[in-house]
C-alpha positions as CSV (number, residue, x, y, z in Angstrom):
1,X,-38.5,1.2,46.7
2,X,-34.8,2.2,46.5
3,X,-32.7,-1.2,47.1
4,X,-30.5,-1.5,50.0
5,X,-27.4,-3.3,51.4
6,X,-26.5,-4.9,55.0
7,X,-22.2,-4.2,55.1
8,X,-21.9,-8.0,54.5
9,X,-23.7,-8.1,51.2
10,X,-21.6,-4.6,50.6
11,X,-18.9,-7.0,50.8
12,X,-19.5,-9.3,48.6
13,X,-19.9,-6.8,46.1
14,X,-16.9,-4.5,46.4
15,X,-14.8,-7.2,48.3
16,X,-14.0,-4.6,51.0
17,X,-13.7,-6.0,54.6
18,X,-16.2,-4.6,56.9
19,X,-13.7,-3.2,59.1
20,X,-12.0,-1.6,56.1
21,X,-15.4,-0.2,55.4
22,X,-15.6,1.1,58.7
23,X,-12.5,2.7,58.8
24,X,-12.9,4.4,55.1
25,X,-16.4,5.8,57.1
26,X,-15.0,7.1,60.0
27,X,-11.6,8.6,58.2
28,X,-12.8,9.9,55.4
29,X,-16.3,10.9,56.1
30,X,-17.1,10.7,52.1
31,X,-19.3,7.6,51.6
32,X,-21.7,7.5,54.5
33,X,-24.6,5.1,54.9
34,X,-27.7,5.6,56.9
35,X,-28.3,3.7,60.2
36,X,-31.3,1.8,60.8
37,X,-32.9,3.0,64.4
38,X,-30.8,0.1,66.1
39,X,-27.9,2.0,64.7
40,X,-26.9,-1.1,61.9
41,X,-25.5,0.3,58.6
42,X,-27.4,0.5,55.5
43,X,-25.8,1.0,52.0
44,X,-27.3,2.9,49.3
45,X,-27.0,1.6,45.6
46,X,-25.5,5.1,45.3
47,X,-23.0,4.3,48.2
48,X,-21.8,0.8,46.3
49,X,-21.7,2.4,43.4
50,X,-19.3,5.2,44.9
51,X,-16.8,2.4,46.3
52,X,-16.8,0.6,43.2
53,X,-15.8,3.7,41.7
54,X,-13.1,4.6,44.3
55,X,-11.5,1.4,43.6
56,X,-11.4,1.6,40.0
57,X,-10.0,5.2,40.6
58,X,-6.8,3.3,42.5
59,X,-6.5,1.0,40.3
60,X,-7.0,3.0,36.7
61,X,-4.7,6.0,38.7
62,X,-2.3,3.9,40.8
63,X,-3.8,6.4,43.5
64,X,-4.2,6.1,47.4
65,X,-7.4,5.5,48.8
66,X,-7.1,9.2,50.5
67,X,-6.2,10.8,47.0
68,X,-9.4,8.8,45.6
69,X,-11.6,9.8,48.1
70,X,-10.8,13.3,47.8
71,X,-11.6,13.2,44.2
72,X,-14.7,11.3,45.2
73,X,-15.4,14.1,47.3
74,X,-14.8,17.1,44.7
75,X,-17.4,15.3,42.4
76,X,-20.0,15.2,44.8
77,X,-19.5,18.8,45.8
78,X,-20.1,20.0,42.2
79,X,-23.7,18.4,42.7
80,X,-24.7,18.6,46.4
81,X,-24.9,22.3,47.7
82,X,-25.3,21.3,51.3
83,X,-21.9,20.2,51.0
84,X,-20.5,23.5,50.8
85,X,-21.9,24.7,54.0
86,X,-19.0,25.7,55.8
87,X,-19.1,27.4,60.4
88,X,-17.2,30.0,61.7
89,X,-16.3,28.8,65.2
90,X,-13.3,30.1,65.1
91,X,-14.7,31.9,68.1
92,X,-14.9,28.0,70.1
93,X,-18.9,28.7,70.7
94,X,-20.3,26.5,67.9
95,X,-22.9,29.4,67.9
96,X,-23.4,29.1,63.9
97,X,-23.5,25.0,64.5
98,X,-26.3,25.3,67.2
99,X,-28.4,27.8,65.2
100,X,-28.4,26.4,61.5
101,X,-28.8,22.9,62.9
102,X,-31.5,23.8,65.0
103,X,-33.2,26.0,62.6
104,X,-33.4,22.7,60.0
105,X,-34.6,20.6,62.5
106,X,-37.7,22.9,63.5
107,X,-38.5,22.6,59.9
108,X,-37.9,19.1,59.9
109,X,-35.6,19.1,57.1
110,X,-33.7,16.2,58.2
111,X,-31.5,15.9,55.1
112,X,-30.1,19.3,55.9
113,X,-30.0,18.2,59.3
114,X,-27.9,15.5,58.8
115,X,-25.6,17.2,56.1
116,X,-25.0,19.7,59.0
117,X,-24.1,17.4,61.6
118,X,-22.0,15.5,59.1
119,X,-20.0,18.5,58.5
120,X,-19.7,18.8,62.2
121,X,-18.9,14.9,63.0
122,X,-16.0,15.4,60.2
123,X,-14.5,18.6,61.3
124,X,-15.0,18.1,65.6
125,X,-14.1,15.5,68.0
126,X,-17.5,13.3,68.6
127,X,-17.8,14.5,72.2
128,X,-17.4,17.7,71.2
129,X,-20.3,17.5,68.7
130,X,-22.5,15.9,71.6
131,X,-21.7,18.1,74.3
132,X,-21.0,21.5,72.5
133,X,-23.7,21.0,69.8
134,X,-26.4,18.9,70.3
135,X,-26.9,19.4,74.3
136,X,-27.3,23.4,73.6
137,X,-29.9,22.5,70.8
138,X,-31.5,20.2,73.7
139,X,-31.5,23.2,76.0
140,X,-33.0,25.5,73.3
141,X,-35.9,22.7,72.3
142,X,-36.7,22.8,76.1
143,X,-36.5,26.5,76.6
144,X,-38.7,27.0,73.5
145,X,-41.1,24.4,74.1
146,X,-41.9,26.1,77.9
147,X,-42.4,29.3,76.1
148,X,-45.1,27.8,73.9
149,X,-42.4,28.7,70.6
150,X,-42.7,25.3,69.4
151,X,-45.1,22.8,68.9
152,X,-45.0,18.9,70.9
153,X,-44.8,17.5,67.8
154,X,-41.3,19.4,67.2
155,X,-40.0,19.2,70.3
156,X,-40.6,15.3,70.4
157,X,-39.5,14.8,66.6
158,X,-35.7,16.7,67.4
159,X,-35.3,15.2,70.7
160,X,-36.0,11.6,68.7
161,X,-33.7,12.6,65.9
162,X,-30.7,13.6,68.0
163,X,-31.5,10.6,70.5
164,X,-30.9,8.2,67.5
165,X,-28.2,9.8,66.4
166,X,-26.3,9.3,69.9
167,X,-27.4,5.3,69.9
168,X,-25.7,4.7,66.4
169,X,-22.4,5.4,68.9
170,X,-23.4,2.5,70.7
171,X,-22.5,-0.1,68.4
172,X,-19.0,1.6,67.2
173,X,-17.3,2.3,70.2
174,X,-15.5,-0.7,72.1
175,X,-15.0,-1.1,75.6
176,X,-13.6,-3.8,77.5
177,X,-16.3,-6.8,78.4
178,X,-13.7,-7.9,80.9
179,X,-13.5,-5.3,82.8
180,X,-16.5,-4.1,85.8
181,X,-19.6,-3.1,84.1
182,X,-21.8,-0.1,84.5
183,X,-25.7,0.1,84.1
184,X,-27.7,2.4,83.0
185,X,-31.2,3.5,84.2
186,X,-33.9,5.5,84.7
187,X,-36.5,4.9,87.8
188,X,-40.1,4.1,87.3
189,X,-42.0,7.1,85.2
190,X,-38.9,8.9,84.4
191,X,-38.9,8.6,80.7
192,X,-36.2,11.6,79.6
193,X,-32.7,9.8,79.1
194,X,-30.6,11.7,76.5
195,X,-28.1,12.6,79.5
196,X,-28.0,9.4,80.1
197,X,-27.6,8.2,77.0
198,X,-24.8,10.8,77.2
199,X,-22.5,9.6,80.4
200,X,-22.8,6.0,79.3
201,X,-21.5,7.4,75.8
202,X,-18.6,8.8,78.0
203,X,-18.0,6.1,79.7
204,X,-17.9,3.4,76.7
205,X,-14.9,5.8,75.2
206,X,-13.2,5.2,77.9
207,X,-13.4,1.1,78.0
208,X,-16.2,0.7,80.1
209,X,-19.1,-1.5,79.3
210,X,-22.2,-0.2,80.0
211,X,-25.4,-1.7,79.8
212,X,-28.2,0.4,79.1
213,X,-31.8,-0.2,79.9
214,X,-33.1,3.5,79.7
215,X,-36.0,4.9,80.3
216,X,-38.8,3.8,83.0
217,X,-36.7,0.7,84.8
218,X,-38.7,-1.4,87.4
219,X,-36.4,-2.2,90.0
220,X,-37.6,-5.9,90.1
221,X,-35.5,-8.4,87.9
222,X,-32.4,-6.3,88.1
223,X,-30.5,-7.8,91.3
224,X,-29.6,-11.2,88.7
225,X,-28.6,-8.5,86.2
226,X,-26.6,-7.1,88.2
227,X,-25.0,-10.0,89.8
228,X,-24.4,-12.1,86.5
229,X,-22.8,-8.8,84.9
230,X,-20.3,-8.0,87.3
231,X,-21.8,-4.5,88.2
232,X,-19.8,-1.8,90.1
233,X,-21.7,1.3,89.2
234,X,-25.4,2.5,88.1
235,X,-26.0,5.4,86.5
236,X,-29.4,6.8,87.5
237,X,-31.0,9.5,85.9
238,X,-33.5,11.9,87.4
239,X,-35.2,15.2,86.0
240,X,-38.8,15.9,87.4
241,X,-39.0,16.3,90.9
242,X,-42.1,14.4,91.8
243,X,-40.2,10.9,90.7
244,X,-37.4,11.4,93.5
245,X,-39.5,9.0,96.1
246,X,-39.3,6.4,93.4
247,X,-35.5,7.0,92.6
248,X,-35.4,6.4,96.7
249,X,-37.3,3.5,96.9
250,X,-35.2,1.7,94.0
251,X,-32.0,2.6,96.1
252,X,-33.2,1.5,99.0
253,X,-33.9,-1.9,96.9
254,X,-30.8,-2.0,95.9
255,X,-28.8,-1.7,99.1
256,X,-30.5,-4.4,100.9
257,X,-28.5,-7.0,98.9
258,X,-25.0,-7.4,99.4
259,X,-23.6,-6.0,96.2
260,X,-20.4,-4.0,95.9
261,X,-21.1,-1.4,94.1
262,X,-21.7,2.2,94.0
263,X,-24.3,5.0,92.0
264,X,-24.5,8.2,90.7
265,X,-27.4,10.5,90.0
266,X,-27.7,12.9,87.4
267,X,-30.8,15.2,85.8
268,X,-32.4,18.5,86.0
269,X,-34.2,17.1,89.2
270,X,-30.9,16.6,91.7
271,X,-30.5,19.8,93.4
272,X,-34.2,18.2,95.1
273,X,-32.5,15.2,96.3
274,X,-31.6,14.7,99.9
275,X,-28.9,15.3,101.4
276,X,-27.9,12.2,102.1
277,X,-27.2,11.8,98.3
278,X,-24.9,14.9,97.1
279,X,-22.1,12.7,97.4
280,X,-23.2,10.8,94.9
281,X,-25.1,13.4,92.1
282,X,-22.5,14.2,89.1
283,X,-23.6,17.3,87.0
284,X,-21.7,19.8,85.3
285,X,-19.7,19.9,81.9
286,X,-17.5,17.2,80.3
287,X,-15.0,18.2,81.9
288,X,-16.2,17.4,85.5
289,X,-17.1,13.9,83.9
290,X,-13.2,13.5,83.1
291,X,-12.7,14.6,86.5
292,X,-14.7,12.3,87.9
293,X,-13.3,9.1,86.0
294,X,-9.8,10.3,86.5
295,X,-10.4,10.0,90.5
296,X,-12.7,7.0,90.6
297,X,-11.3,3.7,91.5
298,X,-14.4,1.7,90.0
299,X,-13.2,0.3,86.7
């Protein structure tokens, strides 16, 4: 078994702060660890051994960090031929993102996989990669998977592999725990959450604590939740038709106590609601999302 590192032990080792670490990640997209399925960082011996050598390369070259890392990056490309995979979306569709990503994940060749997305995450803004990239490969799963084109096993394994990816954001972006809270569910049976993995995802960028609970919620033992969190918005999510009654009745639960807050609804499954609810459904792009925020007075 190949040994592994937590970032403190990492540390230790290199003397590199864990927020410098974090930062080297993020801006230089060079040495990348793997993520548990909580999303916590775990370094390779490869990956030590790579900032031990970018160090001595400052140090022996009286060189930047950026200059280092670039050579860093040159070496590996002369071994790794994913690496050299470049896109044309010079046309803004991420077309040639969408199909080779999808295509490696079908044969679940998640190394590939992630070398793609990689490229992406380096090149794209992060939102961009969600909403351009993997919701289209989503759609595509889905529309496949109806036809009979691919298997349950596939279409549970890529929907799993692009959910994780999405929670390892959790953890790295910040948002203000000050500041009103959001929360995050989905009503009794409903168990398909990547869109709402998605708006919480949108609302953490922009400072807003969310907590998520996810998939099949009971609506009892949330009113103390909500109370001892400082609550003003929850995010439901609905996409199969025959679990609107139970979306209803936790509303209905919800509104009997005197809580100042409001809800919104999203999922394949809202143009089924009643009327009484189109005020509060939010569908659409990321740019109705922006829209949204820019004219709510919530947080």
């Amino acid at each position: 078994m190949k040994e592994v590192y937590g970032i403190k032990k990492v540390t230790e080792i290199t003397g590199i702060p864990p927020i410098t670490l974090r930062a080297w990640e993020n801006r230089y997209d060079v040495i990348k660890p793997s993520r548990t399925d909580g999303g916590t960082r775990v370094y390779s011996q490869e990956n030590v051994d790579d900032l031990l050598w970018v160090i001595a390369q400052r140090e022996e070259k009286s060189i930047s960090i950026k200059q280092a890392m670039k050579l860093l990056k040159e070496e590996k490309e002369k071994k790794d031929p994913f690496i050299h995979v470049t896109f044309d979306d010079s046309d803004g569709s991420y077309e040639s993102y969408v199909h080779d990503i999808y295509h490696a994940l079908v044969n679940y060749d998640t190394n590939r996989a992630t070398h793609l997305i990689n490229l992406a995450f380096s090149t794209l803004d992060y939102e961009v990669v969600f909403h351009e990239i993997f919701v289209p490969i989503l759609h595509q799963v889905g529309d496949q998977w109806q036809e009979g084109k691919l298997s349950v096993a596939q279409e549970h394994f890529i929907s799993h592999f692009i959910q994780r990816r999405l929670f390892s954001f959790f953890q790295e972006i910040s948002s203000d725990v000050n500041k009103a809270k959001a929360l995050a569910i989905c009503p009794p049976l409903e168990l398909h959450n990547i869109g709402l993995i998605l708006f919480s995802l949108f609302l953490k960028r922009r400072g807003v604590d969310v907590i998520f609970v996810g998939e099949n919620t009971p609506k009892e033992n949330l009113i103390p939740i909500i109370q001892a969190n400082n609550i003003r918005l929850i995010c439901f999510s609905i996409t199969i038709e025959e679990h609107i009654d139970h979306l209803e009745s936790f509303i209905n639960y919800v509104q009997s106590y005197p809580l100042d807050l409001d809800f919104l609804i999203g999922g394949n499954a809202v143009d089924k609601l009643p009327d009484k609810y189109k005020s509060h459904i939010l569908t659409g792009d990321l740019n109705n999302w922006k829209k949204w925020f820019e004219e709510t007075d919530l947080f």
